[in-house]
N, C-alpha and C positions, 0 to 999 in steps of 0.2 A: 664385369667387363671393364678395360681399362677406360678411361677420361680421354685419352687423347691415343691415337693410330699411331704417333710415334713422339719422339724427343723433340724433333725440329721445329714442331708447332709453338715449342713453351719455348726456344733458344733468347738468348738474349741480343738485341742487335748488334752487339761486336761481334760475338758469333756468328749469326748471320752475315753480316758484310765480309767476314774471313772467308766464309763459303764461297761468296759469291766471285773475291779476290781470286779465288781459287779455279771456280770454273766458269765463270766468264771468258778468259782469255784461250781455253781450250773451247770454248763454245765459237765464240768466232775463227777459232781457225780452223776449226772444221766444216763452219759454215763456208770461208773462202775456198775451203777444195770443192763445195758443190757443183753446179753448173748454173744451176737456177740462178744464183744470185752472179753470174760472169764479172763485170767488172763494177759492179755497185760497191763491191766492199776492198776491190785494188789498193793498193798504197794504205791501208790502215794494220797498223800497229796494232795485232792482235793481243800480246803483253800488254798493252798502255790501259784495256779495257777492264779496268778491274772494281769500276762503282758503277751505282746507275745513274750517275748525272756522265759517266764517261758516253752511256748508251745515247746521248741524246746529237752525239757527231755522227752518227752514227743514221743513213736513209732510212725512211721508214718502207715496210716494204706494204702494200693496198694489195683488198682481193682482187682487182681487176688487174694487177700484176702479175699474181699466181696463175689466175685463170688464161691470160696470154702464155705466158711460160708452159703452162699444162701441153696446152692447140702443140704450143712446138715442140715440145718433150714429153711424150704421153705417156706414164700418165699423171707423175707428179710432177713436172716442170722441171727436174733436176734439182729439188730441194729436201731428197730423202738422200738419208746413209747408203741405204742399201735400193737393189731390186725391185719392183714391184712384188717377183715371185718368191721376196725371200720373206716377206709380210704374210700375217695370217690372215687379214683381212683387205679388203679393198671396198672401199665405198665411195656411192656416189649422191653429193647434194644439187641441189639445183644452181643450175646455173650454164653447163655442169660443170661442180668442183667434185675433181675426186682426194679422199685421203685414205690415209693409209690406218691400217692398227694391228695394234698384237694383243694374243695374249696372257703376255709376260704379269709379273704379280705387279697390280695396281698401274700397268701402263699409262691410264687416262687418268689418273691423281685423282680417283672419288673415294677412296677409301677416308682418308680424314674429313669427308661430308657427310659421310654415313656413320661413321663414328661420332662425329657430333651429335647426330641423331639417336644416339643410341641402340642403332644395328649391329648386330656380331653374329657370333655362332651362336644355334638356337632359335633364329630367324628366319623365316622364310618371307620372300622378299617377292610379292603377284609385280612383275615389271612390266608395266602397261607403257613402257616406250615401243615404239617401229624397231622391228628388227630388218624391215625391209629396204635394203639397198643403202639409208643414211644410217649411221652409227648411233646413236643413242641408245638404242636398244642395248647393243655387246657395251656400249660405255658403263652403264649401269650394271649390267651384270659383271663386269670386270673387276668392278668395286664391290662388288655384294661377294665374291670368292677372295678378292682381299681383305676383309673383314670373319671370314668364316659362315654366312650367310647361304642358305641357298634360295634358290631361283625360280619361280613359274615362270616363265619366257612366255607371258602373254600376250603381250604384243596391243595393238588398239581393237577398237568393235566387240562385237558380239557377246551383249553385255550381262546376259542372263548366262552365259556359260563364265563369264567372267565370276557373276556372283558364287556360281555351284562351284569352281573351281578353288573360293578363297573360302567358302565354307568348308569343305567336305579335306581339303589339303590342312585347312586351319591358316593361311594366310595371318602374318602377325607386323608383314610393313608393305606398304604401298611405293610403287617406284612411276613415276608419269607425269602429266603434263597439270597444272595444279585442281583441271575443273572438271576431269572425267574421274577424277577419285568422287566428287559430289555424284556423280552419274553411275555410278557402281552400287553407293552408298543410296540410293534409291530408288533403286531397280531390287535393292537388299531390301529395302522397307517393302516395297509392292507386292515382292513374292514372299513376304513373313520371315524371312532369314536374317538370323544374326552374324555379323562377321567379326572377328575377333582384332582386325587393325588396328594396332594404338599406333604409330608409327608411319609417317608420311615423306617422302623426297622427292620434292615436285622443281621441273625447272623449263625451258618451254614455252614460258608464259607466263603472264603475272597474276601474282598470288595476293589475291585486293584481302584486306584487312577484314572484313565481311569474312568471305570465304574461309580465312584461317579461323576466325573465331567459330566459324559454324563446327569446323573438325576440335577444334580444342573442347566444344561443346559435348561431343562425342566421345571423347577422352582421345580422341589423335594426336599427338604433337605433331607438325606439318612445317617441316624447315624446306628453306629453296638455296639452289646454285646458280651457279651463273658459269654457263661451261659452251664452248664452241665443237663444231666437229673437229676443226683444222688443230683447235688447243689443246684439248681435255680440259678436265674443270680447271679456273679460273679464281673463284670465290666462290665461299661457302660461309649462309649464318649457322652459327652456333644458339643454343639454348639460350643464348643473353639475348637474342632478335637484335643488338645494335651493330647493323648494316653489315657487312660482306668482307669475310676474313681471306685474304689472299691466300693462294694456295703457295705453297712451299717450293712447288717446281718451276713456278713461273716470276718474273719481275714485270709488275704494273707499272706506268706509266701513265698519265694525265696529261695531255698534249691540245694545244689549240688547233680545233677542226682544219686539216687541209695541210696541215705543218707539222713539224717533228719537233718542233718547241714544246717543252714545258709550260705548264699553267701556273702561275703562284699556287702553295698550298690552302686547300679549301674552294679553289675557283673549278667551274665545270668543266669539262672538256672530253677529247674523245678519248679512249681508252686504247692503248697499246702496248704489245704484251709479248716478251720473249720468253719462250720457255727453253727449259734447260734440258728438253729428252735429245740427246742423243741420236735416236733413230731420226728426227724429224725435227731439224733447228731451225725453227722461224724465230726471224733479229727482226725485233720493232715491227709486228704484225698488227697493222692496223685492224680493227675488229670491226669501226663504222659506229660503235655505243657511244655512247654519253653519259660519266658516272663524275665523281668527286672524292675527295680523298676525306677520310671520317677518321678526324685526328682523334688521338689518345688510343688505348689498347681495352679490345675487351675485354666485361668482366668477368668473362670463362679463363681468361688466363691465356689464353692462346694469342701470341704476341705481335705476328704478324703486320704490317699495313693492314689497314680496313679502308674497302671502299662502298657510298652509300646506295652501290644497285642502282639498275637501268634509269638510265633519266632521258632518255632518247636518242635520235639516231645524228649520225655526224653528219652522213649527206643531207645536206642542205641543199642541198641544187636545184634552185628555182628557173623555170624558165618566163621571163619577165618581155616585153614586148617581140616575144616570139624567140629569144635566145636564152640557152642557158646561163646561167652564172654558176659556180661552183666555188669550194671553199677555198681550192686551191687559187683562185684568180685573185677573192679576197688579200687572201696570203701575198700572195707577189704586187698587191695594191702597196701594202705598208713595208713589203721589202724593198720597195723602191727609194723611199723617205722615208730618210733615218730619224726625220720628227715625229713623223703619225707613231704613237701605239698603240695604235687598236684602231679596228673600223668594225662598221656594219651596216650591210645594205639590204634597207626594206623596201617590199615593193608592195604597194598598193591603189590602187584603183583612183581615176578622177572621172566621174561619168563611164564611158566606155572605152578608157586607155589607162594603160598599166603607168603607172611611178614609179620610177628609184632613185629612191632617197639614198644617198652614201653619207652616215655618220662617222668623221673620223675624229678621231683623240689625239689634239693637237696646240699646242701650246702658240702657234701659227694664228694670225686674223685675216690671212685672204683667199677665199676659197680656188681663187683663179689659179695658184700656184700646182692645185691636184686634177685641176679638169682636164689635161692633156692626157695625163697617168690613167687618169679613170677610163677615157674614152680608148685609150690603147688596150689596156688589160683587162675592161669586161667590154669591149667592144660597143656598149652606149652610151649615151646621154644620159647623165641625173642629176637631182638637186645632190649638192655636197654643201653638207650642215657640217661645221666644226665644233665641237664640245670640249671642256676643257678635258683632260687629264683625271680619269677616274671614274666619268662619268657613265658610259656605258652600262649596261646589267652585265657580270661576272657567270652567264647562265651558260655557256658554250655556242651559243649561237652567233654565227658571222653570217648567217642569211637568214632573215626575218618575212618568209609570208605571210601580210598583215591583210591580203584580201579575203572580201567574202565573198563564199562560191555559192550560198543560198539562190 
């Protein structure tokens, strides 16, 4: 079986960035004919976008954007090519967001995940995702027929027909969420059956260190993704385990929570992702994650960006003496002053009333110059501490709850 699902994975980055010269600027102009995106993307120069620092002029679009757009355009918001009825699929996540799918060969970009894993034809693949109503189930399987792989479409529950099903079929990879493969795997023990699984593709949920060594203990190998319903996969580790190889269809971004700015390379931030399917163009979709960018190239060869997997969630949105703050208010704190870079507001407890502390990054010694700003744009009162320039933690957090709820 070959190393890698296609050419692109190994390209060189002048190659890559020619790709991208290439369709980027067809990617945005097809995005401006949507409806969904109305006049978000007016007046820009779809030509001019041909890098990924071009992407970053460029609004970002939040699921709470999509999910209004939806309510008035049902039931993609006007940010599909086509129809609803011209889709093979229609799903729906909570919230509810619905998305679309097809299935066209490798539509959701798992197949270079599973071939990292070393799935192909010859495989049969027990796929213990939902096939009910949200997408993961057909995502997985999409990619198991783009590999040559075939499918049990087993879905979650009923764990003892699960085992009879990967015994008696011969089951030789697991598709699911990382801790009911452990829950298969000993319901197999209990009822004396042996399963043949060396081959694990777990994403859904985190895959603690523990846990993978128990499957490697087993002879598993057990790699994880990192895939959305609205994206298809995202990133995927490789056999090297060093951190999350960007998938080839989409371009990641690293962006400070609340804002469409870039993060210096290395620094946390939320993760924002356009991908390039045609059928379904979301420009700078905010995801709500928290990852970082893991310089150098893996040692499997596959060249891609690496990024080092889930490090937590963007919203931050505390509500602090009964109001919320949010990242975005953050953000327009230090849009205001061109001196601050950087702030962060913790809140924490003095007897039986909440604190907010505003830490700003400021080369400036009187804090009276931002209490006016502050009291405008998060609407209360706080201490505002000034630190020099750097000092901050580089962690993605711009809203710090430092209380305890014991």
């Amino acid at each position: 079986m070959a190393k890698y699902f296609d050419d692109l994975e190994t390209r060189s980055e002048d190659a890559r960035a020619a790709s991208y010269a290439a369709c980027l600027p067809a990617q945005i102009a097809a995005a401006q004919g949507l409806a969904g995106y109305g006049d978000s993307l007016a007046g820009v120069e779809a030509a001019a976008i041909t890098t990924v620092s071009d992407l970053a002029r460029l609004p970002v679009l939040r699921k709470s954007g999509l999910g209004a757009a939806q309510q008035a355009r049902p039931p993609f918001g006007g940010f599909t090519a086509a129809a609803a009825a011209q889709f093979a699929h229609i799903f729906q996540s909570p919230g509810p967001i619905y998305e679309p799918g097809q299935i066209s060969h490798d539509w959701w970009r798992l197949g270079r995940f599973l071939t990292a894993a070393g799935i192909g034809a010859g495989d049969i693949v027990q796929n213990c995702f939902s096939y009910h109503l949200t997408p993961a189930g057909m995502i997985f399987e999409n990619g198991a027929r783009a590999v040559g792989a075939a499918v049990i479409p087993a879905g979650t529950g009923q764990t003892e027909m699960q085992v009879r099903a990967a015994v008696d079929i011969g089951a030789t990879a697991y598709a699911g969420t990382p801790d009911y493969l452990k829950v298969i795997l000993d319901k197999a023990d209990e009822m004396g059956e042996q399963v043949k699984l060396s081959k694990a593709v777990v994403g859904g949920g985190a895959l603690f260190p523990a846990l993978r060594q128990e499957y490697s203990d087993r002879g598993i190998l057990c790699l994880q993704n990192y895939a959305t319903a609205d994206l298809g996969n995202i990133a995927h580790e490789s056999p090297a385990m060093e951190g999350l190889i960007v998938d080839e269809g989409v371009i990641v971004e690293i962006v400070t929570p609340g804002t469409g700015d870039p993060v210096a390379p290395g620094e946390v931030g939320e993760v924002v992702v356009t991908t390039l399917n045609p059928d379904y163009p979301l420009i700078r979709f905010a995801t709500g994650d928290l990852s970082a960018v893991l310089p150098g190239q893996s040692p499997c060869g596959r060249s891609n960006m690496r990024i080092k997997g889930w490090m937590g969630r963007a919203d931050q949105t505390t509500k602090i003496k009964g109001m919320f703050v949010r990242p975005e208010q953050v953000a327009a704190l230090v849009a205001r002053h061109p001196q601050i870079e950087r702030a962060r507001v913790t809140a924490t407890r003095e007897g039986e009333r909440d604190v907010m502390t505003v830490q700003l990054e400021t080369r400036e010694t009187d804090p009276g110059l931002f209490e006016g700003t502050i009291m405008d744009v998060l609407k209360l009162r706080g201490v505002v501490k000034l630190v020099a320039p750097g000092t901050l933690p580089r962690d993605g957090k711009v809203i710090d709850d430092a209380r305890n709820y014991e």
